[in-house]
N, C-alpha and C positions, 0 to 999 in steps of 0.2 A: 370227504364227509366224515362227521363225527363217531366214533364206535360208542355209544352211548353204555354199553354193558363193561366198558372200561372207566368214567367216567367214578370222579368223589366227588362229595358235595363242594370242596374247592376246586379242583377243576371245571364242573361245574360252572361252577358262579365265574369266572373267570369266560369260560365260553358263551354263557348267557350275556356278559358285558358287553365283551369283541363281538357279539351279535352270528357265531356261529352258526348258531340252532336257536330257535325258541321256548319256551316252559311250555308252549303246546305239545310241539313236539317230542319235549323230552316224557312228558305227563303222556301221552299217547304211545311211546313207547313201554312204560312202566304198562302200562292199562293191559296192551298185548302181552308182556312177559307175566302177566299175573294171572289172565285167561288160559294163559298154556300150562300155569303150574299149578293148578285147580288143587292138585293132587296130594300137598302138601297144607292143605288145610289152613293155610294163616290168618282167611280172615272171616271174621263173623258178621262184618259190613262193609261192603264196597260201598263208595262214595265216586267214582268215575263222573258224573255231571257235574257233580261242585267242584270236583278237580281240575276239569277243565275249562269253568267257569274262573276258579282264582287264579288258574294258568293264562287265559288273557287276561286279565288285570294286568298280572305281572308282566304281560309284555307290551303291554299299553302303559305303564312305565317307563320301562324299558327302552321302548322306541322313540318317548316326548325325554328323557332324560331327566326325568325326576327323580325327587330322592327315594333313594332304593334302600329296602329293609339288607338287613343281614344275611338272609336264606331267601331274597328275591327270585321267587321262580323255582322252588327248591321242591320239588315231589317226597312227599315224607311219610309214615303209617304213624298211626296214634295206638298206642294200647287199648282195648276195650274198657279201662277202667275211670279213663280220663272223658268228663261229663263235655257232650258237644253240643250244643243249643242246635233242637230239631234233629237232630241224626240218633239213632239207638245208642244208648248206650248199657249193655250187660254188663259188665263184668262176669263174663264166662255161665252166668247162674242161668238158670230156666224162672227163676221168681223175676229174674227181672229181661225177660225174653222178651218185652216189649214195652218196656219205658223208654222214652224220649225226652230228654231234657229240655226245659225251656232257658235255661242258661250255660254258659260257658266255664268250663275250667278256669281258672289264672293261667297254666302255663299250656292248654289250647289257646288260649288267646292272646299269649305272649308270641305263640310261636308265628298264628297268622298276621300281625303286627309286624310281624319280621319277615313277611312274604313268602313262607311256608305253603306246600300245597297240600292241602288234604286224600290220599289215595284211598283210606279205605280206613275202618277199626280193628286191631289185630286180633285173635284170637288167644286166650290168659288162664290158664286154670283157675277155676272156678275162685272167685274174691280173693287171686293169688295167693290160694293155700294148696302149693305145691311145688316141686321141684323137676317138673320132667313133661308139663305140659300135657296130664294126662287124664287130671280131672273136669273140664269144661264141658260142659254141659253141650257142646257145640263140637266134641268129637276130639282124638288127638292130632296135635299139630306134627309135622314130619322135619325131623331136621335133612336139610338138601343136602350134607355131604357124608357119604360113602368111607365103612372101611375097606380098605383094599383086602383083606380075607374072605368077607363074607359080602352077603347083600341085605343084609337086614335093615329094616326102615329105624332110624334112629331118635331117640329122644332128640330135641335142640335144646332140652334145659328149662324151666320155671322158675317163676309163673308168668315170666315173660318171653314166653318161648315163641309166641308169633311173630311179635316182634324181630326177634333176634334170625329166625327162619328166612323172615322177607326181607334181613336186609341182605345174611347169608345165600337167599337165591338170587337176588339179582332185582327184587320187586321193588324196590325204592332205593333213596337215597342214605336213609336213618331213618332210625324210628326213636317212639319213647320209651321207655318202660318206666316201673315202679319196683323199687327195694327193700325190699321189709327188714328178710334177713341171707339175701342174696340172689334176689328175683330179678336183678339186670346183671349180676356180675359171671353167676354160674352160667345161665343159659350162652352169656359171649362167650365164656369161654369153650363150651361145648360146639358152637359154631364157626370159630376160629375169627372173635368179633371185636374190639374195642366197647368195652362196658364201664356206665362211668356213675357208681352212688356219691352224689355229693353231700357235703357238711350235713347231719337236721338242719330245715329251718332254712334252707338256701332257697329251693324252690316252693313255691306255696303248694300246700295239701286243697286249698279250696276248689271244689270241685271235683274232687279225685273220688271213688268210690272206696270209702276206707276200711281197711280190714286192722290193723295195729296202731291207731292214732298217733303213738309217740313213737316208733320207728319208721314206718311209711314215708320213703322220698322219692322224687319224680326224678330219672334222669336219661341220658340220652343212650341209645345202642349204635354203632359208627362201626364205620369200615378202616377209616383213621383215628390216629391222634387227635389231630388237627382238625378232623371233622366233627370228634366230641366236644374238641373246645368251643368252637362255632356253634356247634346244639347247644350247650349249656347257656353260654352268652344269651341266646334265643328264651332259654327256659326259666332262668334266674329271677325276680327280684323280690322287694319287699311286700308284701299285700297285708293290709289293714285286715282283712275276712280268714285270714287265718292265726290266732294269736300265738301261732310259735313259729312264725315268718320273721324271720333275722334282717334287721335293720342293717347290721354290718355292710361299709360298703363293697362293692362288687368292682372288682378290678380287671383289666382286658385280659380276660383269658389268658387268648393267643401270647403274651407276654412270656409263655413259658419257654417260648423260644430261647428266650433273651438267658434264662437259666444255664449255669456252668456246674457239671457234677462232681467235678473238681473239689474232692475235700469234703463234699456232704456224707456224713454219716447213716447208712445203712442198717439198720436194725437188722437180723434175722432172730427170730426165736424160737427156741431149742423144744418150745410146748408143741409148734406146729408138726415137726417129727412124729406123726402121729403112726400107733401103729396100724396094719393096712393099708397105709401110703403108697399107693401104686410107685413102684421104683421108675420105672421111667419118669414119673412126677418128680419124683426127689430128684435127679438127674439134672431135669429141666432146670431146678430149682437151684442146686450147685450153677449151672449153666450159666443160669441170673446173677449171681452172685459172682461168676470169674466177668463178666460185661462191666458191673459193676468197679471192681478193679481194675479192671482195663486203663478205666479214663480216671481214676484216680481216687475215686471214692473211696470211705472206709470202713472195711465191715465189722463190725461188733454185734456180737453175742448178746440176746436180749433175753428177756425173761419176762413171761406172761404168767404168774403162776395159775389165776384161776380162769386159763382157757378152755381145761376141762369143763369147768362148770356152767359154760355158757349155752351151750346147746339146751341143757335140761330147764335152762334162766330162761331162755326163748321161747319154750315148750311151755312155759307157764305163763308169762306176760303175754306173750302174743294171741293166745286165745281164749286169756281171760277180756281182754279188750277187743278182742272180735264178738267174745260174750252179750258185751255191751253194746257194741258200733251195729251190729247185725240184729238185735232188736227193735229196731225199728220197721222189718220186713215181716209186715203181718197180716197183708193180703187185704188190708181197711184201704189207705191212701194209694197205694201205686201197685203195679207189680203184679207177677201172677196172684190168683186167688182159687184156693179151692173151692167145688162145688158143694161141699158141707154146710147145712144150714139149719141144724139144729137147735145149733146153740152158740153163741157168740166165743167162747171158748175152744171149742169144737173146729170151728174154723179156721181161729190163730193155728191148731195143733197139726191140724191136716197140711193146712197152708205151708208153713215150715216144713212137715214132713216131707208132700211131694215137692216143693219147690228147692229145697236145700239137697246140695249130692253126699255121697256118704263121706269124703273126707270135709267137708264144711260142717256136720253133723259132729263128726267124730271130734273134731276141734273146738266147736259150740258147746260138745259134753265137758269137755277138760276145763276149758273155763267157767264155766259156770261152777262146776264140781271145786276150782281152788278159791273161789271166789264166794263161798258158798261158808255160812254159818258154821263156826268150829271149825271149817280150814282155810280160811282167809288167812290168820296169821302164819300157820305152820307151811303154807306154800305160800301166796302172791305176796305178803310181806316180805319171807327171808327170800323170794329171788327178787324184789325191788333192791335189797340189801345186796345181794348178790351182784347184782349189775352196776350197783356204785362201785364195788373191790373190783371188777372185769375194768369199768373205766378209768378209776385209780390206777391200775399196773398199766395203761397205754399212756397216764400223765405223767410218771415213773420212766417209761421206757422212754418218754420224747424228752426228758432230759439227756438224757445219753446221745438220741440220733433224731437226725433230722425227717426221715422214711421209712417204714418198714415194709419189705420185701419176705412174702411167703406163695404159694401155690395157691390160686384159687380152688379146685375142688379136690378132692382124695382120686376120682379117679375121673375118665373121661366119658363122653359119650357114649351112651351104651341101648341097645337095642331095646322096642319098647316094650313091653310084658316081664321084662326082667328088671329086676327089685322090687317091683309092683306088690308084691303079696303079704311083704310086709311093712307096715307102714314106717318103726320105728329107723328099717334100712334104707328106706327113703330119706326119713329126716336123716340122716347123718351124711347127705349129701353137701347140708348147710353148714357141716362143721366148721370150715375154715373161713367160711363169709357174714357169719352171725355174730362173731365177738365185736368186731368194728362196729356193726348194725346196733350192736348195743351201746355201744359207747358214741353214738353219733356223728361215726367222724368220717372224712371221704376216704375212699378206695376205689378203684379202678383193674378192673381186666383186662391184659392182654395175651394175646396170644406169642409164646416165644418159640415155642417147635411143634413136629411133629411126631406121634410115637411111630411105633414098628407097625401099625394100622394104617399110618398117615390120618391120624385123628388129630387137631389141637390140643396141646395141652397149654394152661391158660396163666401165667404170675400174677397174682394180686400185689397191689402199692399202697398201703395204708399210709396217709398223713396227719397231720396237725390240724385240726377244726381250722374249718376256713382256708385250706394252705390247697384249696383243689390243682394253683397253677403248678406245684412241686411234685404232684404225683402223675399231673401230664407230661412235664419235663423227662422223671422217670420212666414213664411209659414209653416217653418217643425214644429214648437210649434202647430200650426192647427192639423197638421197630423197630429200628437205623440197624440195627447188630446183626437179628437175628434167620435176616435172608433170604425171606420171602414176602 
């Protein structure tokens, strides 16, 4: 009999083939490990009826030997922020506690195309504005692994921290997330996860609930390499409804197999050295770097000069376009509404007030404030400007190398109520995952070791727009090396 809590979505599919077990089954098993982990808060809508509904489909496939999607029979979580025709979808907020969409995401509808099973909607800080899974109107998510000192219940990371929670407990197979400016790559790595932002423009934004329009991309949270590749394939293509959906064609993933690291150049840069670097991080990071040489590759010294600058770049763009994106929640067309009815103004105020939580507020402030008469040019202009020089030094640095290799977050997993107080020590969780985020280009989390907690510590892989199979390649030399 199959161990089903051993089990990746390639194994998997492999076992659903050979006729093993079936997606009932496997989907029925997921159901009971998600009942028993209540406790862990990941999701804000279970789906178990339609799960097991497109779990026999898939095995009435299956068994006539039709042609089979790519994730045929495949038990998967969605992010709460990804629109599902009929089923809730929040995005974390209480303004929208009870909308239900009458259409379908792009890359929801890619994924059940591809035989994808729906288990449930994950739980997301509030319009994934956060880094620790703590602002959701729907309570904090718990990350399932334990440091060996203490017992404290631990962050899993944001804003896609449900996600990355259920797939770190065992409740599905993958899930999705969303990355603005590190909201799939911090949370894996904090749950010791494969997290995979692809190119802008790879996966369509249509239907997404958007907080950042021009950074905002869909990608997948895995247990594998090889399992991210397979999510993405599922998630990718061109869509006409979104007009910064990239045409570019879409190459077989999995191909990255076929990659030899033999001779590719290795970027490191000497800005990421940041100080506050948890040392065991830096270590990890050296670690990556001798894996790398191992097999032949070679390392060179890079230069990012304005990576400083990027955080504070992010801090301005990103919620002056949430400014924008999140006016539309006014308590008229959808969504909660306050009981204010004085006056038609009155309502909009209320409405926003109780419906919005305090850090969607506090972000709402800031944009609108740089975005705002007489300082429009002196912020949101110079950090537009700002984000051209951050993406000029990484077209600069891929002259030199073909990869770059730095640490996903400064530090690891950490208990929840701590950093919380203040919010700017919060942000600077995204230091090391928002320069890419700006400059649109894929990255990837993995986990390489563990520290003296037995906590993940997580390497990021920046590549070349469009080059997502070269930073899978890279990743899988992680995994192959690193042991466990």
């Amino acid at each position: 009999m199959t161990d089903f809590s051993k089990l990746n979505i390639t194994s998997a599919l492999l076992g659903l083939k050979n006729k093993d077990f079936k997606s009932v089954e496997l989907t029925e098993y997921f159901i009971n490990q998600i009942n028993k982990k209540e406790n862990l808060n990941c999701f804000i809508t279970k789906t178990f009826d339609k799960a097991i509904d497109m779990a026999k489909k898939s095995d009435e496939k299956i068994i006539k030997n039709r042609e089979l999607g790519s994730l045929e029979g495949i038990p998967i979580t969605m992010k709460d922020l990804f629109c599902t025709k009929d089923i809730r979808t929040t995005a974390g907020s209480k303004i929208l506690d009870s909308f239900i969409p009458f259409y379908e995401s792009t890359v929801s509808q890619n994924l059940w195309n591809s035989g994808a099973v729906l288990l449930g909607k994950t739980n997301m800080d509030e319009f994934a504005m956060g880094s620790a899974n703590t602002t959701s109107f729907f309570g904090n998510v718990i990350n399932p692994l334990k440091s060996k000192n203490n017992d404290k219940d631990l962050v899993p990371g944001g804003s896609s921290g449900g996600s990355a929670s259920s797939v770190a407990a065992g409740l599905c197979l993958a899930a999705t997330g969303s990355d603005t400016g590190g909201s799939i790559r911090q949370p894996a790595s904090f749950c010791g996860l494969v997290g995979l932002k692809p190119t802008y423009g790879r996966c369509s934004r249509f239907g997404m609930v958007a907080f950042a329009s021009s950074l905002d991309q869909a990608g997948p949270i895995t247990l594998t390499v090889e399992d991210s590749a397979r999510m993405l394939q599922s998630m990718v293509s061109y869509d006409s409804k979104d007009s910064t959906s990239s045409k570019k064609e879409i190459e077989n993933l999995l191909d990255y197999k076929k990659s030899d690291l033999k001779g590719k150049r290795v970027g490191v840069p000497k800005e990421y050295l940041l100080d506050g670097l948890n040392p065991e991080i830096k270590k990890a990071w050296d670690l990556g770097i001798s894996w790398f040489k191992s097999v032949g590759s070679e390392i060179i010294e890079i230069s990012l000069p304005n990576t400083e600058s990027a955080l504070p770049t992010y801090y301005i763009i990103a919620p002056a376009e949430a400014s924008a994106n999140l006016a539309r929640y006014d308590g008229i067309r959808y969504g909660f509404r306050a009981e204010e009815k004085s006056d038609l103004t009155r309502l909009y105020e209320e409405t926003r007030a109780q419906g919005f939580g305090k850090e969607v507020k506090r972000r709402l402030m800031i944009g609108t404030y740089v975005l705002s008469a007489g300082y429009y040019d002196a912020y949101y202009l110079k950090a537009l400007k700002v984000r051209k020089l951050i993406s000029d030094d990484f077209s600069k640095a891929f002259e030199r190398c073909d990869i770059i290799l730095t640490p996903t977050t400064p530090n690891v997993a950490f208990p929840i109520g701590e950093k919380q107080t203040d919010p700017i020590e919060m942000y600077l969780n995204d230091v090391l995952t928002v320069p890419a985020s700006l400059a649109g280009l894929p990255a990837i989390s993995i986990s390489a070791c563990l520290n003296s907690d037995s906590l993940p510590i997580g390497l990021q892989i920046i590549g070349k727009p469009f080059e997502e199979s070269s930073i899978l390649s890279a990743a899988s030399l992680i995994e192959d090396l690193r042991g466990f």
